[in-house]
C-alpha positions as a Markdown table, in Angstrom:
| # | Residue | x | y | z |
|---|---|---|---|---|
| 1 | Unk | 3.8 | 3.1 | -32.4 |
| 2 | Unk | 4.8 | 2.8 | -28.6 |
| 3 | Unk | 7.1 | 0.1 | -27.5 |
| 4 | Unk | 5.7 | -1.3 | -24.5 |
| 5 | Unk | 8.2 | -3.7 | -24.0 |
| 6 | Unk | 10.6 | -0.7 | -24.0 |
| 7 | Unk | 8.7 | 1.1 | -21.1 |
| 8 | Unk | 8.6 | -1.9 | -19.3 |
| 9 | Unk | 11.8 | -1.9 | -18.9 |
| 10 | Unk | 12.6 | 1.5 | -18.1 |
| 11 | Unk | 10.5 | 0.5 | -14.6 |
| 12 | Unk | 11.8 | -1.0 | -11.2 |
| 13 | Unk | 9.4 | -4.3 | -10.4 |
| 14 | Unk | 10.4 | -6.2 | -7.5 |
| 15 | Unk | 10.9 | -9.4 | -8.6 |
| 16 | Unk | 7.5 | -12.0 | -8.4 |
| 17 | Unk | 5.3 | -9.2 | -8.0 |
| 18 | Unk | 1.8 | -8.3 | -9.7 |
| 19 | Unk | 1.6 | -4.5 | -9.7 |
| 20 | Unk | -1.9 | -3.8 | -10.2 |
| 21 | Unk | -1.7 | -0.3 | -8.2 |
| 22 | Unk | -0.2 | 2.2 | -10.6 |
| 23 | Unk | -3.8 | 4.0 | -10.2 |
| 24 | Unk | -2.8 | 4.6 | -6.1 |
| 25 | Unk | 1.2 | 4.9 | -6.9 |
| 26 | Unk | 2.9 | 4.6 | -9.8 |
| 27 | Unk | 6.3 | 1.9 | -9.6 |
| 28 | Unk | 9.8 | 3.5 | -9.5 |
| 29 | Unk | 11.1 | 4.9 | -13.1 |
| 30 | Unk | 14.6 | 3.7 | -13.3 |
| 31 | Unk | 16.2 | 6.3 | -14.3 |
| 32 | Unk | 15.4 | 8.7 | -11.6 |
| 33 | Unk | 17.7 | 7.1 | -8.8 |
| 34 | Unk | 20.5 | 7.7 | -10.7 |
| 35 | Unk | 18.7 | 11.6 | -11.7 |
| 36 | Unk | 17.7 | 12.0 | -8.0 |
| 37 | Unk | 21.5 | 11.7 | -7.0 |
| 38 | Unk | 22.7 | 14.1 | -9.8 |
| 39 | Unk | 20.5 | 16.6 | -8.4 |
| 40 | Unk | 22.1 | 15.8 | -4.5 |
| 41 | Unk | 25.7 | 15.7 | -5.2 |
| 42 | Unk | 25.9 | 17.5 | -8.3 |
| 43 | Unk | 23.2 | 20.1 | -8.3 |
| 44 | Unk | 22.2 | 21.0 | -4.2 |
| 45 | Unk | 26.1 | 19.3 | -3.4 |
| 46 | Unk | 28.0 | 21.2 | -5.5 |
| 47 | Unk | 26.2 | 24.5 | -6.5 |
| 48 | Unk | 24.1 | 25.4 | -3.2 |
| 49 | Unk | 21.7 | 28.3 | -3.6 |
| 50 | Unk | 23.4 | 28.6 | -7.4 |
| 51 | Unk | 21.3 | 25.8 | -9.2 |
| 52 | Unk | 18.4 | 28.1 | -8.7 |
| 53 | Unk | 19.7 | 30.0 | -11.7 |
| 54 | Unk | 22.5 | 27.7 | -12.9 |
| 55 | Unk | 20.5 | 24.6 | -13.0 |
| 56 | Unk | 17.0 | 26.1 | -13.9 |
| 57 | Unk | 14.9 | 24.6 | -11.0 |
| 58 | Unk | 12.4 | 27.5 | -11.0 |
| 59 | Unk | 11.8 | 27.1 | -14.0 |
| 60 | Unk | 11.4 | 23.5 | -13.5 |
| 61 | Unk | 7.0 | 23.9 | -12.7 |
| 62 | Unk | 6.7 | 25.4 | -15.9 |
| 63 | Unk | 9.2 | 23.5 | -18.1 |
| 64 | Unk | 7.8 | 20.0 | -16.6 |
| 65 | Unk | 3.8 | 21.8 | -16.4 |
| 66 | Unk | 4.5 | 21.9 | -20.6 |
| 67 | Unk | 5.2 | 18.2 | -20.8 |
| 68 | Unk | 2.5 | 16.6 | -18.7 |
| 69 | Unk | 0.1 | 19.4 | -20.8 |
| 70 | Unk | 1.0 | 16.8 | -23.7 |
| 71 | Unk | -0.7 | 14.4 | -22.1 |
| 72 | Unk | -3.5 | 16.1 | -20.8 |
| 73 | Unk | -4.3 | 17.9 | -24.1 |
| 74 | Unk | -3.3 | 21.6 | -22.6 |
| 75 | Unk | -2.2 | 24.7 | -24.4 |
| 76 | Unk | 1.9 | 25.2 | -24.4 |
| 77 | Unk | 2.0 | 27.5 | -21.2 |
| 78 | Unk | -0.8 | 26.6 | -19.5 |
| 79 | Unk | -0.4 | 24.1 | -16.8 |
| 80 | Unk | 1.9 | 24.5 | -14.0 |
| 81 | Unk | 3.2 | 21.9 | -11.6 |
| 82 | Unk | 3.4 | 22.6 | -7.5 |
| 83 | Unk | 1.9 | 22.1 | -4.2 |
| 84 | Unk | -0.7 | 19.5 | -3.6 |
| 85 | Unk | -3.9 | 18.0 | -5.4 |
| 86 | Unk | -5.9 | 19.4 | -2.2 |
| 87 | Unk | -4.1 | 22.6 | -2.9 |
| 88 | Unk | -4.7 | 23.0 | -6.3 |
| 89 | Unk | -8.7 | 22.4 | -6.5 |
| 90 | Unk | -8.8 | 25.0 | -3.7 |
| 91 | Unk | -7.6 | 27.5 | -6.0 |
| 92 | Unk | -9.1 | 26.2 | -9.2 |
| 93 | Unk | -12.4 | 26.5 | -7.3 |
| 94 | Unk | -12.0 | 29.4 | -6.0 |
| 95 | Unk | -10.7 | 31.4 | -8.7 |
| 96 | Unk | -14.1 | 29.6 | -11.2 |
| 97 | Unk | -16.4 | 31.6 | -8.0 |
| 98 | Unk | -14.7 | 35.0 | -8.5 |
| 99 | Unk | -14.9 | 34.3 | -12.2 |
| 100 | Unk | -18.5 | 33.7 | -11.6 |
| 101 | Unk | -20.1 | 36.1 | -8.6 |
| 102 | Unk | -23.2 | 36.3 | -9.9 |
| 103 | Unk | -23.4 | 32.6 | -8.8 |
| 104 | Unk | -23.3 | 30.5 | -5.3 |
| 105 | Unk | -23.5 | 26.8 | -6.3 |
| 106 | Unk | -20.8 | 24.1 | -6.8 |
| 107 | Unk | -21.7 | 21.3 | -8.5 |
| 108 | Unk | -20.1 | 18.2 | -7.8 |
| 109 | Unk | -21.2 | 14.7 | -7.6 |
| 110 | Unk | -21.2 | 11.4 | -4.9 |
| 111 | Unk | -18.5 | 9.8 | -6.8 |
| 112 | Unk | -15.7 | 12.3 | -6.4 |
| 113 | Unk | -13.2 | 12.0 | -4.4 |
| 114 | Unk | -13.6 | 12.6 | -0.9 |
| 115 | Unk | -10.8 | 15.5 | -0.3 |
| 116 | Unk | -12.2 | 17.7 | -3.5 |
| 117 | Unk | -15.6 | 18.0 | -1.6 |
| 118 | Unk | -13.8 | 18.4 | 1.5 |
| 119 | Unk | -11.6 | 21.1 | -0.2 |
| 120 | Unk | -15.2 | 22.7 | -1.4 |
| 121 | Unk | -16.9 | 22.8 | 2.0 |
| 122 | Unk | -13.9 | 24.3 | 3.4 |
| 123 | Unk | -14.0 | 27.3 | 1.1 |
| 124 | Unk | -17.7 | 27.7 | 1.2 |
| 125 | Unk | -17.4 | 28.0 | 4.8 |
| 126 | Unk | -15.1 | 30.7 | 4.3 |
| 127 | Unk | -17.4 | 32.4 | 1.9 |
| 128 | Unk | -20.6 | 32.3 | 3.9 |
| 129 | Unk | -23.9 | 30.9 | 4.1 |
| 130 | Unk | -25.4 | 31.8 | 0.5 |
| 131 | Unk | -22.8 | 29.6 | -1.0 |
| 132 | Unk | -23.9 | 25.3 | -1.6 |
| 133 | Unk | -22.1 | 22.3 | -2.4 |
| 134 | Unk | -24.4 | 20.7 | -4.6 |
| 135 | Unk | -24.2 | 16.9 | -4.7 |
| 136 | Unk | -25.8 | 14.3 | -6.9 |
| 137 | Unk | -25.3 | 11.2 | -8.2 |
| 138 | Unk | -22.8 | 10.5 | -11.0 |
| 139 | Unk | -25.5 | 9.5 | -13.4 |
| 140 | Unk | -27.1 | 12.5 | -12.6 |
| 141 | Unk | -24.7 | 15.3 | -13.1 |
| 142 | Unk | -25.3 | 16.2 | -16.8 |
| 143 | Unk | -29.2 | 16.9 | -15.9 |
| 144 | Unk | -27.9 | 18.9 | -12.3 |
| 145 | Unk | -26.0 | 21.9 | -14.4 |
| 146 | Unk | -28.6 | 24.6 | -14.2 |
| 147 | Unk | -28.6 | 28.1 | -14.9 |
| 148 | Unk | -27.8 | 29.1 | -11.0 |
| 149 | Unk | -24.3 | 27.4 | -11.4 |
| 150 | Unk | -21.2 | 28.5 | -10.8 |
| 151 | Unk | -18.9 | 25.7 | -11.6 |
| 152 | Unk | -18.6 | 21.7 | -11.8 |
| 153 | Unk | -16.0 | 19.9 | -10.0 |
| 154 | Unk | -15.9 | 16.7 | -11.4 |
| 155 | Unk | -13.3 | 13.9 | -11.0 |
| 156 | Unk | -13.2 | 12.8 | -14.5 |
| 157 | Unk | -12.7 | 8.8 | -13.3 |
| 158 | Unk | -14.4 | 7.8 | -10.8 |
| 159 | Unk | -11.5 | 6.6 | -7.7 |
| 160 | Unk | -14.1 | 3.7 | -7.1 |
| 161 | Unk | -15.3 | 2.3 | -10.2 |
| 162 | Unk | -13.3 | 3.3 | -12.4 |
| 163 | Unk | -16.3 | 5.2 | -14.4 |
| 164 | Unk | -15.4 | 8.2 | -16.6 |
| 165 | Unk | -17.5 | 11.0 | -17.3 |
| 166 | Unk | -17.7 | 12.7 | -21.0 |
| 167 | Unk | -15.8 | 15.7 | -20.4 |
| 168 | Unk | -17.3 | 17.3 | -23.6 |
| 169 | Unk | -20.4 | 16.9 | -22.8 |
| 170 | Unk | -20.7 | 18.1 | -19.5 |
| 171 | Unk | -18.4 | 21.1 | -20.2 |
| 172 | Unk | -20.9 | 21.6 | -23.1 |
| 173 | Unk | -23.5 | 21.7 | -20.7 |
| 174 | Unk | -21.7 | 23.9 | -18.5 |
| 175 | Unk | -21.0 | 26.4 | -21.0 |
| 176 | Unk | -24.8 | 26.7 | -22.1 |
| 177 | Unk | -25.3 | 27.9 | -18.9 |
| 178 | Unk | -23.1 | 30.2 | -18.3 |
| 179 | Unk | -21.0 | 27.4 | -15.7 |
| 180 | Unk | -17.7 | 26.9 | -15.5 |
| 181 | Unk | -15.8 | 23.9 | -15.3 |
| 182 | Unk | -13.1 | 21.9 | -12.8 |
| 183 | Unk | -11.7 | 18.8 | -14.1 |
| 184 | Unk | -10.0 | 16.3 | -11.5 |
| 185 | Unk | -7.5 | 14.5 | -13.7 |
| 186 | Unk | -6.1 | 11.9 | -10.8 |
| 187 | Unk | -7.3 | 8.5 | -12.4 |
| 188 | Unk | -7.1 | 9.9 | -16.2 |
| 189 | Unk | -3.5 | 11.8 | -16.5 |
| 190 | Unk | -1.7 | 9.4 | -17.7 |
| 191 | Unk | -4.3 | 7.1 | -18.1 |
| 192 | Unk | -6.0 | 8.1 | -20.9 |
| 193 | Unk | -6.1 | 10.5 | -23.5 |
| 194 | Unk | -7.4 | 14.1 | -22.2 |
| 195 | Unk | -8.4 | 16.8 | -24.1 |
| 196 | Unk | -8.4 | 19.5 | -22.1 |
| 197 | Unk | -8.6 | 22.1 | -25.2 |
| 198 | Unk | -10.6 | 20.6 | -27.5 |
| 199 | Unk | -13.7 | 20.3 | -24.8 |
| 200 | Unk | -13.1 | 24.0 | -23.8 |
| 201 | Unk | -12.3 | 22.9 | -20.0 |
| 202 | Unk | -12.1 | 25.9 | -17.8 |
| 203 | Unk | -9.6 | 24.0 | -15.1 |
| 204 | Unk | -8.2 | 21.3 | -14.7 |
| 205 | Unk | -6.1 | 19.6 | -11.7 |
| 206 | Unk | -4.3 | 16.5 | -11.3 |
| 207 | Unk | -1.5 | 14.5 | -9.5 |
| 208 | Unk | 1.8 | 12.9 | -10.6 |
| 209 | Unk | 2.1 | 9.9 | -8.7 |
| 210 | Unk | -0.1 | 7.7 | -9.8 |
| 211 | Unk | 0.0 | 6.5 | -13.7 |
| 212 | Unk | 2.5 | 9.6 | -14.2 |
| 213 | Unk | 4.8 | 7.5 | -11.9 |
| 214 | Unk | 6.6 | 10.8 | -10.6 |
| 215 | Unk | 7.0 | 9.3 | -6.7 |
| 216 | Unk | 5.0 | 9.4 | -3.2 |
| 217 | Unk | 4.1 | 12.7 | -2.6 |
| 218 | Unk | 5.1 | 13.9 | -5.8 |
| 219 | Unk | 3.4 | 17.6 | -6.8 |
| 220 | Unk | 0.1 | 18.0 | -8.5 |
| 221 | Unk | -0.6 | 20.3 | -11.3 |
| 222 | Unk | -3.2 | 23.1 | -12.7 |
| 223 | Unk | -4.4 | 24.1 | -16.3 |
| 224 | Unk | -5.8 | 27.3 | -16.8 |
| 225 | Unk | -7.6 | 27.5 | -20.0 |
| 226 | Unk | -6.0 | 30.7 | -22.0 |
| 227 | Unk | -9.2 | 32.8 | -21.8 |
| 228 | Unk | -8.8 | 33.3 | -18.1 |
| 229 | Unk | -5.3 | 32.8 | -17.6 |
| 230 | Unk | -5.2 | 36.0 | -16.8 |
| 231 | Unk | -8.5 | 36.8 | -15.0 |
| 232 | Unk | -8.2 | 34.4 | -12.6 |
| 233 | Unk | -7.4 | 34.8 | -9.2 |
| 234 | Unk | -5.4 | 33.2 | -6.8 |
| 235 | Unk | -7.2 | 32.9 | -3.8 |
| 236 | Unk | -3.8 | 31.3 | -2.6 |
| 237 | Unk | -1.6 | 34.7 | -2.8 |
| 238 | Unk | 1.7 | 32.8 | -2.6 |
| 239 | Unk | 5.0 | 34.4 | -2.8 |
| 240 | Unk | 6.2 | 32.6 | -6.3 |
| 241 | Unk | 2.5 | 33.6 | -7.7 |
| 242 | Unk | 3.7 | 37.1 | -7.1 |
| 243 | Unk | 4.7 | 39.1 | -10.4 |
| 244 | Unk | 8.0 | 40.0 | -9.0 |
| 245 | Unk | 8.9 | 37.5 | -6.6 |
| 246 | Unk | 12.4 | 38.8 | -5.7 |
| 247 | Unk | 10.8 | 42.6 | -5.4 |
| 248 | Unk | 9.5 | 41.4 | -2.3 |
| 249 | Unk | 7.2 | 44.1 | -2.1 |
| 250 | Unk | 4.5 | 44.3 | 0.9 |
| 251 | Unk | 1.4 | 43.6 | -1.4 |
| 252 | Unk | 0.4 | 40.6 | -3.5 |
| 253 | Unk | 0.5 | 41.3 | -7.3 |
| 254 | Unk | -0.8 | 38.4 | -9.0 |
| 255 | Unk | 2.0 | 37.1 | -11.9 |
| 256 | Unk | 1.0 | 37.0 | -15.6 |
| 257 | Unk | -1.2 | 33.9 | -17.0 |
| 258 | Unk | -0.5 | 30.3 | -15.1 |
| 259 | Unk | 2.4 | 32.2 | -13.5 |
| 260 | Unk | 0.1 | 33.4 | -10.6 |
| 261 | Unk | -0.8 | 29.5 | -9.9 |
| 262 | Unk | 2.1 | 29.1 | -8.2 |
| 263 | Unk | 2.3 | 29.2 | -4.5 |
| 264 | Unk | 5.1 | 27.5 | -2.4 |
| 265 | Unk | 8.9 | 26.7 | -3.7 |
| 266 | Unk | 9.2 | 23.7 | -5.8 |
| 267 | Unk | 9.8 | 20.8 | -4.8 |
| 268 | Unk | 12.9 | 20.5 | -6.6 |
| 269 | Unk | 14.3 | 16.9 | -5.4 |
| 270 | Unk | 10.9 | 15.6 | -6.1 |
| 271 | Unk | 10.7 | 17.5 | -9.8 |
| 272 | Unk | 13.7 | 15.3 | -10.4 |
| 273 | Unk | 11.6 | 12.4 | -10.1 |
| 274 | Unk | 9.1 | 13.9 | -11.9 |
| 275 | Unk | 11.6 | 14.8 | -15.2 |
| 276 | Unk | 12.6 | 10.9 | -15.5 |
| 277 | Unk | 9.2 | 9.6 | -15.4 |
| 278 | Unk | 8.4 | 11.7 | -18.2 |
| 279 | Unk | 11.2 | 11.0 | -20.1 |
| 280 | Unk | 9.5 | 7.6 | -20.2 |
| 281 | Unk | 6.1 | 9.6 | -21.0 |
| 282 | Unk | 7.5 | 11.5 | -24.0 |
| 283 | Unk | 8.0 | 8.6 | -26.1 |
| 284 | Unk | 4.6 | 7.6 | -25.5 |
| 285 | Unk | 1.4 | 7.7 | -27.5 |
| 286 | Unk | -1.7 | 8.1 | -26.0 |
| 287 | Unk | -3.6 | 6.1 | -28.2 |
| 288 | Unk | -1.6 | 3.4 | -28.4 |
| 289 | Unk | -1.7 | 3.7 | -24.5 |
| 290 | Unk | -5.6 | 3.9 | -24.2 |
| 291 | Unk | -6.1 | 0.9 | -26.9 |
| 292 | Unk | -3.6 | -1.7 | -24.8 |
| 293 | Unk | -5.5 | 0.0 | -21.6 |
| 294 | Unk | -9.2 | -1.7 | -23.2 |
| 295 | Unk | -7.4 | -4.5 | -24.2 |
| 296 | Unk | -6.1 | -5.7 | -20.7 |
| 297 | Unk | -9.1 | -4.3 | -18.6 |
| 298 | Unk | -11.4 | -6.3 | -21.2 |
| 299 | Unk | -8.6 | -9.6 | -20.4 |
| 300 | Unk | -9.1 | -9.1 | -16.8 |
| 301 | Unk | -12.9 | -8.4 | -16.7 |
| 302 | Unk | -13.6 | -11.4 | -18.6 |
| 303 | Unk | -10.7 | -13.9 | -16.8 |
| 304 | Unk | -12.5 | -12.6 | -13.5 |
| 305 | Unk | -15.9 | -13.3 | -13.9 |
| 306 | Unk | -15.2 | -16.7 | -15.7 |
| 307 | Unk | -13.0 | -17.8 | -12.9 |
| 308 | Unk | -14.4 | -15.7 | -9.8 |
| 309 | Unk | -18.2 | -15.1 | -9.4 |
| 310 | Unk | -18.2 | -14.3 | -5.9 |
| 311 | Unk | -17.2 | -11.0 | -7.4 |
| 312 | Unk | -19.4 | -8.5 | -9.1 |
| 313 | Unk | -17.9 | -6.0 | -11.4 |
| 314 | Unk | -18.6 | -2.5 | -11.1 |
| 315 | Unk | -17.0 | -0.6 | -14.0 |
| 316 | Unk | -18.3 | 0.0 | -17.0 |
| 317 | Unk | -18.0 | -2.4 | -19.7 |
| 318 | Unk | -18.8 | 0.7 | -22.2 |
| 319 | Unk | -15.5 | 1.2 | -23.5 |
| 320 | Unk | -16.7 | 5.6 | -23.6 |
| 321 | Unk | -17.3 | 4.5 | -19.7 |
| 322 | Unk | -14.1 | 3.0 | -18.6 |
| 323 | Unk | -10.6 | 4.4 | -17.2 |
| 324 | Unk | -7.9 | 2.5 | -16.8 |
| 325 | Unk | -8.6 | 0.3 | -13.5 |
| 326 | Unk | -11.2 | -2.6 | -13.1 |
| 327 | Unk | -13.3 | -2.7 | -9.5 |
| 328 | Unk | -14.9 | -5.4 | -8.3 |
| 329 | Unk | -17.4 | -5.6 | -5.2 |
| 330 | Unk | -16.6 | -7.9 | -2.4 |
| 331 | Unk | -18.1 | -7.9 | 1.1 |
| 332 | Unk | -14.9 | -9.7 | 2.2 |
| 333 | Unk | -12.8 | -7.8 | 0.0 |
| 334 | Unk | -10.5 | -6.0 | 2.0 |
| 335 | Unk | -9.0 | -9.4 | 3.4 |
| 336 | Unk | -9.1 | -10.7 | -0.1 |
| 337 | Unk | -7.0 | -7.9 | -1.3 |
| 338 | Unk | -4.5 | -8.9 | 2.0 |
| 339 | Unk | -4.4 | -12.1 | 0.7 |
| 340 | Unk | -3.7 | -11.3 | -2.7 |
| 341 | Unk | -1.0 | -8.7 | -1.8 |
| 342 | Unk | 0.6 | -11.7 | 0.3 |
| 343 | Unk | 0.6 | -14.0 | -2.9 |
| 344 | Unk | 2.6 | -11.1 | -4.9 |
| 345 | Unk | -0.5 | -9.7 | -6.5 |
| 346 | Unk | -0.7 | -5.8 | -5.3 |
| 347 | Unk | -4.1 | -4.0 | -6.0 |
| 348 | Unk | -5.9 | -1.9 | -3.1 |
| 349 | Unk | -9.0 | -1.5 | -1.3 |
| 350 | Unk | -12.0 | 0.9 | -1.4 |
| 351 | Unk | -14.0 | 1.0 | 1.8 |
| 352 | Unk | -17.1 | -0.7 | 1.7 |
| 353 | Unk | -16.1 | -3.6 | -0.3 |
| 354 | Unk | -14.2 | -2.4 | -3.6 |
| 355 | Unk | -11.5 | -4.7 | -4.8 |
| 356 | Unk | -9.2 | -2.1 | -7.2 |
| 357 | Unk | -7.5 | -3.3 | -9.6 |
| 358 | Unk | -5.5 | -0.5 | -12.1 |
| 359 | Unk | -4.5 | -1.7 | -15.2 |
| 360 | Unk | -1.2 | 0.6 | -16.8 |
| 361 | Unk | 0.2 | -0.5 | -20.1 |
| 362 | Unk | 3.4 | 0.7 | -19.5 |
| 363 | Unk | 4.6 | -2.2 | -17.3 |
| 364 | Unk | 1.9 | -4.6 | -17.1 |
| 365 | Unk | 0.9 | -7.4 | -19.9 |
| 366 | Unk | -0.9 | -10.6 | -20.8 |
| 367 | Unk | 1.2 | -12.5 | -18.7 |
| 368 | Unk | 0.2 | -10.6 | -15.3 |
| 369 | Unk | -3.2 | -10.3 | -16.3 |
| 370 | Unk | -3.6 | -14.1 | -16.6 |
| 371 | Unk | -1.5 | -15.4 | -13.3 |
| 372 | Unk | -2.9 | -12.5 | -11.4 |
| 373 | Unk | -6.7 | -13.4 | -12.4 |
| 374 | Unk | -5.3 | -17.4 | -11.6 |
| 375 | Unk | -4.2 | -16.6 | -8.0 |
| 376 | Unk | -7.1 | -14.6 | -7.0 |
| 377 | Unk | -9.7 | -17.5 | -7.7 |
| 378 | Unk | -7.4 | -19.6 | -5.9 |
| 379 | Unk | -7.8 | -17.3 | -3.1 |
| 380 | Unk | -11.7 | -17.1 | -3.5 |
| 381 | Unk | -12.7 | -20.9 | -4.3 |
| 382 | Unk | -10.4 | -22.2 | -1.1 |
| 383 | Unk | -11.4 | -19.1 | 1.0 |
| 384 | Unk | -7.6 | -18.4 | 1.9 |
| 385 | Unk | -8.2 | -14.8 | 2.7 |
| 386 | Unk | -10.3 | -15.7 | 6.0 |
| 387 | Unk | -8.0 | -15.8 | 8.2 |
| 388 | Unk | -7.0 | -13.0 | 11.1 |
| 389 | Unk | -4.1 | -11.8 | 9.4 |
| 390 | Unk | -5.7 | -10.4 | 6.6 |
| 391 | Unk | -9.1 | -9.5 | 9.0 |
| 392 | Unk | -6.3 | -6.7 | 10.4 |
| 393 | Unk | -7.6 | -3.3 | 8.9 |
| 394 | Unk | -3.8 | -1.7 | 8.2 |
| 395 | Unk | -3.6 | 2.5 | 8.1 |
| 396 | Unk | -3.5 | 2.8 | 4.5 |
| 397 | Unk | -5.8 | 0.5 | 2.5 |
């Protein structure tokens, strides 16, 4: 049984703050201020270009790649943490086309997030004419997978809405065609429970600092399923991908299994971060997570509408439906959310007019559920957000 009162307090929360965000950036782990030091004076201070050996940080993708693999429902030895999100569906997608070269579609759908499909066109450009990015509508995906298929890149949540797809079935479908399968895990690692294994998932990719809580800019990270661990190739020949990185011969030679993943040196001071957050994360059970998850969304859903009908929910009440964040649609909504984040209440904004609200067990409760629903109709029934202040499109939304 997890003790969410005990992971609440392993977080930093500025104090009369609402911190309905986690799904954009997950809050500060407490812990890693004081890890993120050790590893300046003591590890980089003390022992220079030593801790590479003496305090294990290339090992540290791997070690930290096993952990998060709890969560995601991955083999031991199969994920691998480095590089960006952008970075790793690049190579997830590109290794799925060699796997498949019989084949010239991607498959993706209008819900995904913007930089995968941007990530997809880029390669395809690369690769020439014959090659399509196929989009369709969410709904529609499951009925899209045809026999000329290469692979599905699907965001398993949708960034919007909140919306999750059935992994299973689609991979199913995927599979009966002789497709292959990418799975974006930004909105679900950490969110939810994933099964990466039991639905026979081809790739996966995700990010860490979001509901993982890892830090801005923290590294993403990439699953290979077993079958192809070693089949797959690295379009992204990078030098710690290499079998014998320190042989530093003239030609690539891919490493052995999730190995050859890798591309660019870790991020070590950032994997710090990374290692305290989980900390948190291994005393964690993903069931009990996803079960207080439905419970607060189903709190705020229902406080919301009763108190706020301006608004007009867009995720799914299905439970089989829903991640972990609730979106509402507002045509004034991004100076609703400035006025929010002004009272203390911090979700974010989804151009046209999504409200996003993410909803993370391991800090949040009853309590901010309940005042946060009260100040936003306070908000909305007196109109407080129309004012030029909160008209003033800021750079990040």
């Amino acid at each position: 049984m997890t003790d969410f009162t005990w992971t609440r307090a392993q977080f930093h929360m500025p104090d009369r703050v609402i911190y309905l965000d986690g799904n954009s950036l997950g809050p500060l782990p407490l812990a890693a201020s004081d890890r993120m030091q050790s590893m300046l004076t003591e590890e980089w201070g003390e022992k220079l270009i030593t801790g590479w050996n003496d305090c294990g940080w290339m090992q540290m993708p791997r070690d930290l790649g096993d952990r998060i693999g709890r969560l995601i429902g991955a083999e031991a030895g199969h994920v691998v943490v480095g590089d960006t999100l952008s970075i790793k569906v690049y190579q997830a997608l590109a290794a799925a086309l060699r796997l498949r070269p019989d084949r010239r579609v991607i498959l993706s759908d209008s819900g995904n997030f913007p930089s995968d499909l941007y990530m997809a066109e880029g390669l395809i450009k690369l690769l020439g004419p014959e090659y399509e990015l196929r989009v369709v509508a969410p709904e529609e995906v499951g009925d899209a997978i045809t026999d000329d298929v290469a692979v599905t890149m699907i965001t398993e949540v949708d960034y919007r809405t909140g919306r999750r797809h059935d992994m299973a079935d689609l991979t199913r479908r995927a599979h009966a065609v002789g497709a292959l399968t990418v799975w974006d895990l930004a909105h679900s690692a950490g969110a939810l429970p994933v099964d990466l294994a039991g639905c026979g998932a081809d790739f996966a990719v995700g990010c860490t600092y979001k509901y993982i809580n890892a830090g801005p800019g923290a590294p993403a990270f990439i699953y290979v399923a077993p079958r192809h661990a070693d089949q797959a190739e690295p379009v992204l020949s990078g030098w710690l991908g290499h079998d014998s990185p320190f042989a530093f011969e003239p030609s690539y030679r891919a490493g052995a299994g999730i190995e050859r993943m890798r591309v660019g040196t870790p991020p070590v001071l950032q994997l710090a971060a990374l290692e305290s957050a989980l900390d948190v994360w291994d005393k964690v059970d993903m069931a009990d997570l996803r079960a207080r998850s439905l419970a607060l969304t189903d709190r705020f859903i229902a406080g919301v509408e009763a108190a706020c009908p301006q608004l007009r929910l867009q995720t799914p009440r299905d439970y089989a439906l829903r991640g972990s964040q609730v979106s509402f649609a507002f045509d004034d909504g991004y100076a609703a959310m400035q006025a929010l984040i002004a009272r203390g209440v911090i979700g974010d904004f989804r151009a046209p007019n999504i409200m996003r609200f993410g909803v993370t067990p391991l800090y949040i409760g009853e309590a901010e559920i309940d005042s946060a629903v009260a100040i936003l109709a306070d908000i909305l029934d007196n109109q407080l957000w129309d004012t030029p202040q909160f008209q003033m499109r800021k750079a990040v939304t």
